[in-house]
C-alpha positions as CSV (number, residue, x, y, z in Angstrom):
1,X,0.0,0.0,0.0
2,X,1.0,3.5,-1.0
3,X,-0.5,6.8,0.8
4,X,0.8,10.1,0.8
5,X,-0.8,13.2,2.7
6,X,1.7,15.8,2.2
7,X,-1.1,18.4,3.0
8,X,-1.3,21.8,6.0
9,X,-4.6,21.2,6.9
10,X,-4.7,23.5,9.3
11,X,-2.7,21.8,12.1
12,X,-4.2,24.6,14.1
13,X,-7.1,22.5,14.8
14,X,-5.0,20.7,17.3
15,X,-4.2,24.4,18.9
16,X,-7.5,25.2,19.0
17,X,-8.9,22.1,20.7
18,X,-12.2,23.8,22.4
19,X,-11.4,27.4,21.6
20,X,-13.5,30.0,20.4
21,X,-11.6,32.6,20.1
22,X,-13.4,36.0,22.2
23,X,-14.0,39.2,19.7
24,X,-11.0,41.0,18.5
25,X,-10.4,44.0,16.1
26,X,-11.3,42.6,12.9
27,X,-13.0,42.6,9.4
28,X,-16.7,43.6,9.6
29,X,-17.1,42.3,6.1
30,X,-20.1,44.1,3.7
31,X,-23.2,42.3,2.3
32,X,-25.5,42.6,-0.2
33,X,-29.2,42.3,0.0
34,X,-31.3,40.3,-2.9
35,X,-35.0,41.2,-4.0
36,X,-36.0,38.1,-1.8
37,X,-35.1,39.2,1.6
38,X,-31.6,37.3,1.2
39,X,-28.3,39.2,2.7
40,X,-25.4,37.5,1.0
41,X,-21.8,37.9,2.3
42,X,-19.0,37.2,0.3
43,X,-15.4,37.3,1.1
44,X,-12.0,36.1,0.1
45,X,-8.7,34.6,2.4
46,X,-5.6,34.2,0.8
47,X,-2.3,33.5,2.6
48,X,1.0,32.0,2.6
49,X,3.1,30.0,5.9
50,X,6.0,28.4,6.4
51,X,5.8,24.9,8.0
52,X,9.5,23.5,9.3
53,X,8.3,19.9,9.8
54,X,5.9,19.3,7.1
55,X,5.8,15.0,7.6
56,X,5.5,15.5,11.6
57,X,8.6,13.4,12.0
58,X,11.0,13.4,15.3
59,X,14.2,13.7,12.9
60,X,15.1,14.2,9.3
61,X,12.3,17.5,9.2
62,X,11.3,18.7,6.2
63,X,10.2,22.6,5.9
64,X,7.5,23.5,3.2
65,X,5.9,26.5,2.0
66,X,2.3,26.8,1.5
67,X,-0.2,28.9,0.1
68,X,-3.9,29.1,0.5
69,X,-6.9,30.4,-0.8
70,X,-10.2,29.8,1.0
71,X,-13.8,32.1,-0.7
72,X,-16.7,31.8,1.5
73,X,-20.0,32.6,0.4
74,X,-22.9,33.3,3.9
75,X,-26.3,33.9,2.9
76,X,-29.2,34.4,5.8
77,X,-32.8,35.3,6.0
78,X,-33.9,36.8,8.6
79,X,-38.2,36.3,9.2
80,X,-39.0,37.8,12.7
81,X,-37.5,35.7,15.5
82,X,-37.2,32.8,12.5
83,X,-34.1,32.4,11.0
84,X,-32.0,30.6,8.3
85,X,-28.3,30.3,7.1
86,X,-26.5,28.7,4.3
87,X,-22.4,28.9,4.5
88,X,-20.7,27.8,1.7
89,X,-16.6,27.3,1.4
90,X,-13.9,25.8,-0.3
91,X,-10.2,25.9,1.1
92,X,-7.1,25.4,-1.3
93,X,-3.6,24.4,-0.6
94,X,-0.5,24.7,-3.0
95,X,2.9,23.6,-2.0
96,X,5.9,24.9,-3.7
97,X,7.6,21.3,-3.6
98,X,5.4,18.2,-4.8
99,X,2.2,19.2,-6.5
100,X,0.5,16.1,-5.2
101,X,0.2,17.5,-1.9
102,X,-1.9,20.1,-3.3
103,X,-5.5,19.8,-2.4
104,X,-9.1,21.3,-2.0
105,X,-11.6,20.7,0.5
106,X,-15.3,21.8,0.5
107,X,-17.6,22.3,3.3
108,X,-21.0,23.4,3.0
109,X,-22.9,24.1,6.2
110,X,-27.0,25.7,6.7
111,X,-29.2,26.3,9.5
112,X,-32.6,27.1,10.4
113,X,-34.0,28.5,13.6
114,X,-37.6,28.6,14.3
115,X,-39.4,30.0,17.1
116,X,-43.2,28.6,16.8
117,X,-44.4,30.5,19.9
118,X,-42.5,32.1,23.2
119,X,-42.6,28.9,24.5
120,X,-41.6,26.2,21.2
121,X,-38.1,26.6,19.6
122,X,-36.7,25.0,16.8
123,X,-33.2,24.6,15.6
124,X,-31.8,22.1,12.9
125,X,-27.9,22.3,12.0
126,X,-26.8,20.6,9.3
127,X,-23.0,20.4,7.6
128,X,-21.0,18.7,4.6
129,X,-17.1,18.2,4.4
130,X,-14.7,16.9,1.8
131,X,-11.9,16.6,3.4
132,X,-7.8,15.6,3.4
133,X,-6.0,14.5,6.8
134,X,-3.4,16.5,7.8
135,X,0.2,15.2,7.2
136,X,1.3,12.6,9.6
137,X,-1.9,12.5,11.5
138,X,-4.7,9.7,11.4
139,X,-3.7,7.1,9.1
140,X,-0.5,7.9,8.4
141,X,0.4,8.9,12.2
142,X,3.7,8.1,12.3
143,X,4.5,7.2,8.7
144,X,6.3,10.3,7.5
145,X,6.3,10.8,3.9
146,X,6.6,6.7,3.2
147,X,3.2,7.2,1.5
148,X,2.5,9.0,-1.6
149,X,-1.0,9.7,-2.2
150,X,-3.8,11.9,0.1
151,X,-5.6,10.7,2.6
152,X,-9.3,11.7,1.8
153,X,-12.6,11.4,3.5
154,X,-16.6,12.9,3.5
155,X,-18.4,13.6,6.4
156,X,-22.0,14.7,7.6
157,X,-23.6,15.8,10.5
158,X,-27.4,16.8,11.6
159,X,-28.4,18.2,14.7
160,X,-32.0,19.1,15.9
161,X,-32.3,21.0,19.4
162,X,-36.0,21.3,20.4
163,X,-36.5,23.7,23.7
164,X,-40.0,24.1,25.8
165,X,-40.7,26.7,28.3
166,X,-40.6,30.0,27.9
167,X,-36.5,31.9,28.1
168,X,-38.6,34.1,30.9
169,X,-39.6,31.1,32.9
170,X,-37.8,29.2,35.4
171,X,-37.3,25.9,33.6
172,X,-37.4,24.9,30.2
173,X,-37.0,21.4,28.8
174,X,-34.7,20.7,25.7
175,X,-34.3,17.7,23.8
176,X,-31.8,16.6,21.3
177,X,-31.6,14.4,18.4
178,X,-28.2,14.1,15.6
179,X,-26.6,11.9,13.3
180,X,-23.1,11.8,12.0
181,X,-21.4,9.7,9.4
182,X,-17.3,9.4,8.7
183,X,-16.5,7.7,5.5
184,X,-12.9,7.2,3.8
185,X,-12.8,7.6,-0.1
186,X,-9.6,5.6,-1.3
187,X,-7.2,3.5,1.0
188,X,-10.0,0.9,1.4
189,X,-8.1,-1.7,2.3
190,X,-7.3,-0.4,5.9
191,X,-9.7,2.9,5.6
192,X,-12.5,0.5,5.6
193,X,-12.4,-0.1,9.5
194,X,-12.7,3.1,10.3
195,X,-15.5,4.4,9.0
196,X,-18.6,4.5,11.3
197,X,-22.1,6.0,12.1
198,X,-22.9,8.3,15.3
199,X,-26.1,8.8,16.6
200,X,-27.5,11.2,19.6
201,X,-30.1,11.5,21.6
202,X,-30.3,13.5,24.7
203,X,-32.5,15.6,27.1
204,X,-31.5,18.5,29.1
205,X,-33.6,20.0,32.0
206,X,-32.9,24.1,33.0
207,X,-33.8,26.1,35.9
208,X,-33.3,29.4,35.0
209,X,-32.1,31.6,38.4
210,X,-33.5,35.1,37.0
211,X,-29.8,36.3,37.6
212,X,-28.5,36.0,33.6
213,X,-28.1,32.1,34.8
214,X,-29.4,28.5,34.3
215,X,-28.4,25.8,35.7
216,X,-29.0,22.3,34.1
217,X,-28.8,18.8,34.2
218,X,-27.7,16.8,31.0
219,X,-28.7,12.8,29.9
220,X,-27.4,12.0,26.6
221,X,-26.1,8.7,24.9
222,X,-24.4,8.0,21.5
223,X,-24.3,4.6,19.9
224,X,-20.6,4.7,17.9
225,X,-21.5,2.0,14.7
226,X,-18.8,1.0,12.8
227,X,-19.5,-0.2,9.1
228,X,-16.8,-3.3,9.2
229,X,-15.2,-5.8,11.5
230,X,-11.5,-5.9,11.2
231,X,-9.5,-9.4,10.8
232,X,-9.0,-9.9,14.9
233,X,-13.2,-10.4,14.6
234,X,-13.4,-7.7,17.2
235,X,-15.8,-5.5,16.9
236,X,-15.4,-1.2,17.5
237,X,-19.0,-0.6,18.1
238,X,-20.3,0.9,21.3
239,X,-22.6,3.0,23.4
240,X,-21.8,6.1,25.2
241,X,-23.4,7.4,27.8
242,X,-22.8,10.5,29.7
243,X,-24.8,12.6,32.6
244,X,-23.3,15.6,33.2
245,X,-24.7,18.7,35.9
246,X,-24.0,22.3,35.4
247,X,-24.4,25.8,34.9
248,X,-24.7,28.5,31.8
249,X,-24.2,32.0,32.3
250,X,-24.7,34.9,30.0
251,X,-22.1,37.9,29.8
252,X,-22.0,40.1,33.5
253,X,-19.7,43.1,33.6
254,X,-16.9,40.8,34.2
255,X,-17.5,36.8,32.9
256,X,-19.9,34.4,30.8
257,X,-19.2,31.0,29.9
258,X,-20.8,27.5,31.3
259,X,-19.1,24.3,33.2
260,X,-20.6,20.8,33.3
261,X,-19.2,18.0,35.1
262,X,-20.6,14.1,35.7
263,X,-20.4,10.8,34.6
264,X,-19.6,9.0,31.4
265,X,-19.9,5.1,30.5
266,X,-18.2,4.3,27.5
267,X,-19.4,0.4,27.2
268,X,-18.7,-2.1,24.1
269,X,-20.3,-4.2,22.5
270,X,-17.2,-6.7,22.3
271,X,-16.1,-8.2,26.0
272,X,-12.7,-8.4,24.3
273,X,-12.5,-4.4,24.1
274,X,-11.4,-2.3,27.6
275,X,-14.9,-0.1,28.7
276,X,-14.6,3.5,30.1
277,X,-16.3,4.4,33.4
278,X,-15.9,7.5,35.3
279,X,-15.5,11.3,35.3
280,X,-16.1,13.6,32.6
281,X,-16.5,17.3,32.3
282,X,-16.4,20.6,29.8
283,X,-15.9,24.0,31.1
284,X,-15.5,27.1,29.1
285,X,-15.5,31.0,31.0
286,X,-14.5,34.0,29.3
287,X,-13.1,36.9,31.7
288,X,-13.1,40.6,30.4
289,X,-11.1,42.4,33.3
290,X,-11.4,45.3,30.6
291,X,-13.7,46.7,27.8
292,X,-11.1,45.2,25.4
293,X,-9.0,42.6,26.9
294,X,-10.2,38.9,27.2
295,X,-8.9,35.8,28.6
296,X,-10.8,32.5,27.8
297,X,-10.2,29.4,30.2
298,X,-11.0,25.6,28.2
299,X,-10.8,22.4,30.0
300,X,-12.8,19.3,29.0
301,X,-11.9,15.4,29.8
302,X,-14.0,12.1,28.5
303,X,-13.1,8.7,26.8
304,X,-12.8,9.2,22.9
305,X,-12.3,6.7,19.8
306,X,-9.1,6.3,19.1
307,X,-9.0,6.0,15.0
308,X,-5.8,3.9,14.7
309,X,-4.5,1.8,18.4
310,X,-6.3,0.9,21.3
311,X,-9.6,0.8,22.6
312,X,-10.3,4.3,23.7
313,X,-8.2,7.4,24.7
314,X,-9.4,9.4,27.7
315,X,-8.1,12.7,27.1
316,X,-7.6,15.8,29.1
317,X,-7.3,19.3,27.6
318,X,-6.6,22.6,29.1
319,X,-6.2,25.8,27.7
320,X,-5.9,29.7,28.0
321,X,-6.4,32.1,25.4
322,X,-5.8,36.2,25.5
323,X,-7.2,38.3,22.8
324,X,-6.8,42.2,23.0
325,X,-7.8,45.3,21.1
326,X,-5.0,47.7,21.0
327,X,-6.9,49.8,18.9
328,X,-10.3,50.1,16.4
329,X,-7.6,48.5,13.8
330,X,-5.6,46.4,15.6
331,X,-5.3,43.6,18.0
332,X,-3.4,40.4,19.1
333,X,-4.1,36.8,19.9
334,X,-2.0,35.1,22.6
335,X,-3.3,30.9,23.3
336,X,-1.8,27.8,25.1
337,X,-2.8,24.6,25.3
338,X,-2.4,21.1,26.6
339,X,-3.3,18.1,25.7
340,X,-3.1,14.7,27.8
341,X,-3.8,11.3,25.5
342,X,-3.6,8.2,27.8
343,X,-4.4,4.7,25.1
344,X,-6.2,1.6,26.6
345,X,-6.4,-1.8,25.2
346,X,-2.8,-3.3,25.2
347,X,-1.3,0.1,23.5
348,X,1.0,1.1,26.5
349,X,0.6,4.5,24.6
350,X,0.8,7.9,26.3
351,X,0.7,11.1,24.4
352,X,1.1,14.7,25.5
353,X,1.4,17.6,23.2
354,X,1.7,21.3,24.2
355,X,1.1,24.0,21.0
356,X,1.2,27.7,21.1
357,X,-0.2,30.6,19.1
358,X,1.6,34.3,19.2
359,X,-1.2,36.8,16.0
360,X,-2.1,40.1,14.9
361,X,-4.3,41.5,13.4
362,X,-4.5,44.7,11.5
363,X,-7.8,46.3,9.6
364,X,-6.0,48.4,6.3
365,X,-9.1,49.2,5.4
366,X,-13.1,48.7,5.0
367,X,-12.0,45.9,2.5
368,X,-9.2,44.1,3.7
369,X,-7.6,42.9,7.0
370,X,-3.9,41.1,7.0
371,X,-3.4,38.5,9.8
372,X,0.0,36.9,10.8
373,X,0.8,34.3,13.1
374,X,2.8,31.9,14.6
375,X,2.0,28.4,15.8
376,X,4.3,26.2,17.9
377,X,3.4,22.5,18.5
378,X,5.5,19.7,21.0
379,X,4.3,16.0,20.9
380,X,5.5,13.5,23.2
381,X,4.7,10.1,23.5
382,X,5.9,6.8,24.7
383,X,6.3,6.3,20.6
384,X,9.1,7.7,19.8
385,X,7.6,7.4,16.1
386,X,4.7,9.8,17.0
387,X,6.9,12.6,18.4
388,X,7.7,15.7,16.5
389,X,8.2,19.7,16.9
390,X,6.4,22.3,14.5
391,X,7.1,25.9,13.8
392,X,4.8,27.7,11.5
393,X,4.6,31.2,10.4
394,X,2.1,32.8,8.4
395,X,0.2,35.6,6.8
396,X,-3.3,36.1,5.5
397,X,-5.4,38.4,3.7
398,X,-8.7,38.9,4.1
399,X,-11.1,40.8,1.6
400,X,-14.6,41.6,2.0
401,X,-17.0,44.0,0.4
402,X,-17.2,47.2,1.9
403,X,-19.4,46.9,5.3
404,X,-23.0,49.6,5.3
C-alpha cells in the first residue's frame, strides 16, 4: 500500500482544541441584500506559511511553503424571531515542492431556527465536508512521507435541538436528536475499519435563576457504529453514555461562559474491548477584566475513539487564550494549550502535546484585514515514532466588500 498526505490542513485545529476565540479588532465584512429578503456575504482569504516539519517526523524535518486560498459565500434570512443560514466554502492548498500535496476541501454548512411560539423553539444544523488529513496524523500517524498519495474522506452531520418553556420562565426542557457519518474515499483496504455512524439522543432540563443564569442537568447517549469488523473479529462498536450537571451564564460586567461535570460510561459491545467508566466534564468561561482585553479558560476530559491503536483514549485538555484590542484596527491573539492522550487496550501508549499561538491582526481598510501568526506544537509520546516539533509562520489576507 502507498499513501501520501503531504497536505497543512490547518494543524491549528490541534491548537484550537475547544477554543472560540473572544471578539478581537477585525474585518466587519459588507453584504449585499437580494430582491428576496436574502443578505449574501462574500469574502476572500488568501495566505502564505511556512511549515519547518511538514511530515510531523521526530528527525530528518522537512520545511514547506504553502499557500492558501479559502472564498466563502454566507447567505441568511432573517423572518422575525425565524431564521436561516446557508455557509458555503472551499479551502485550497498549493505547496511549492510536490504538487500532489496540493489539495481542495469543501464544506457546506446551513441552518434554520424557528421560534413557533415564546414557548416552542426549533433549531436544525446541518454540515457537509470533503476533506484531506493533515500530514502525519490519522492514518499515516507516524509514517512520514513513506506514503504518496492523500488521505481523503466525507463527512455529515445533523443536529435538531427542540426547547420548551418559555426563556422568561424558570425551567425549560430541551431535547436533542443528531446523526453523523465518517467515510474514507480511497485507502480501502485499511480505511474501511474506520469508517462509522454516530447517533444522539439526549434531554437537558434548565432552571433558569433570574440572575443571567441556568443551571442544568444533561442525559445524553451516543451509539458509535462501525460499518466493518476488522481481521481480529473484534468489533469497535459501542454505546456512550454521559450525565453531566452544570451551569450556563450569560455575559456580566466581568464573565460568561458555562461548566458541566458528571459521569460518562463508554461500554462495548465486544467483551474483548477495555470499557470507560468514570468522570467527565467541559468548562469554558471568558473573563473581560477590561472593555477590550479577554482571557478564555478551556478544559474538558472524556473517553474518545481512538481512529488507529487501542480501545479508547481518555483525554484531558486545558487551555488559555488572551485576545486584546489595541486599537479600532488592531489587535493580538496570545493561546496555550495542553493536551493529555492516555491509550487503553494493550497500546501502552501515552501522548502529551503542548502548542502555542503568538497573531495580529490589522484592519487596512473597510476591504481588507492582513493577519500573521505563529504556531508552535511539541508532541511527546511513549512512541518515539509519534513525536515531533512544528514551527509555522504565516500571513493572510482577508477581503470583503465594503461593510453599510
Amino acid at each position: 500500500m502507498q499513501m501520501h498526505t503531504k497536505t497543512l490542513a490547518p494543524i491549528f485545529a490541534m491548537l484550537s482544541v475547544g477554543f472560540a476565540a473572544p471578539v478581537a479588532a477585525n474585518l466587519k465584512p459588507g453584504s449585499v441584500m437580494t430582491k428576496d429578503g436574502a443578505e449574501i456575504t462574500p469574502t476572500l482569504q488568501t495566505g502564505i506559511s511556512s511549515n519547518n516539519n511538514f511530515f510531523s517526523t521526530p528527525e530528518n524535518e522537512e520545511s514547506r511553503l504553502v499557500w492558501t486560498i479559502t472564498p466563502n459565500l454566507k447567505a441568511a434570512i432573517e423572518d422575525g424571531p425565524d431564521s436561516y443560514n446557508l455557509d458555503l466554502g472551499t479551502s485550497s492548498s498549493l505547496h511549492n515542492k510536490d504538487s500532489a500535496d496540493n489539495f481542495t476541501q469543501v464544506n457546506i454548512g446551513a441552518s434554520v431556527h424557528k421560534e413557533f411560539t415564546s414557548q416552542h423553539r426549533l433549531d436544525i444544523n446541518g454540515d457537509a465536508d470533503w476533506l484531506y488529513e493533515p500530514r502525519g496524523s490519522g492514518l499515516t500517524e507516524g509514517l512520514g512521507d513513506a506514503v504518496n498519495e492523500l488521505v481523503k474522506y466525507q463527512q455529515q452531520n445533523v443536529l435538531l435541538h427542540y426547547e420548551y418553556g418559555a426563556q422568561s420562565s424558570k425551567a425549560q426542557v430541551a431535547f436533542n436528536a443528531g446523526f453523523f457519518n465518517k467515510k474514507y474515499q480511497n485507502f480501502r483496504e485499511i480505511s474501511q475499519y474506520r469508517d462509522y455512524d454516530k447517533s444522539l439522543i439526549g434531554v437537558t432540563g434548565y432552571y433558569n435563576t433570574q440572575a443571567s443564569t441556568r443551571t442544568f442537568l444533561e442525559v445524553k447517549q451516543e451509539n458509535y457504529r462501525y460499518d466493518f469488523i476488522q481481521a481480529n473479529g473484534i468489533s469497535r462498536d459501542s454505546d456512550d453514555v454521559k450525565i453531566l450537571i452544570g451551569m450556563e451564564w450569560e455575559a456580566t460586567a466581568v464573565t460568561s461562559g458555562s461548566f458541566k461535570l458528571g459521569y460518562q460510561n463508554k461500554d462495548f459491545s465486544a467483551n474483548e474491548r477495555e470499557s470507560f467508566s468514570g468522570l467527565s466534564w467541559e468548562a469554558g468561561v471568558n473573563w473581560q477584566p477590561l472593555s477590550y482585553s479577554t482571557v478564555q479558560f478551556i478544559t474538558s476530559r472524556s473517553a474518545k475513539d481512538p481512529l488507529v491503536q487501542g480501545d479508547y483514549i481518555k483525554e484531558s485538555v486545558y487551555g488559555v487564550n488572551w485576545t486584546h484590542n489595541w486599537s479600532d484596527y488592531l489587535s493580538s491573539l496570545a493561546g496555550v494549550n495542553y493536551t493529555d492522550e492516555q491509550y487503553t487496550g494493550g497500546v501502552g501508549r501515552k501522548d502529551k502535546s503542548k502548542s502555542a499561538r503568538l497573531g495580529l491582526n490589522y484592519v487596512v481598510s473597510q476591504f481588507g484585514m492582513v493577519s500573521t501568526y505563529i504556531d508552535f506544537i511539541d508532541k511527546d509520546s511513549t512512541q518515539t515514532a509519534i513525536e515531533f516539533d512544528r514551527v509555522i509562520v504565516g500571513i493572510n489576507f482577508t477581503f470583503a466588500l465594503k461593510a453599510n
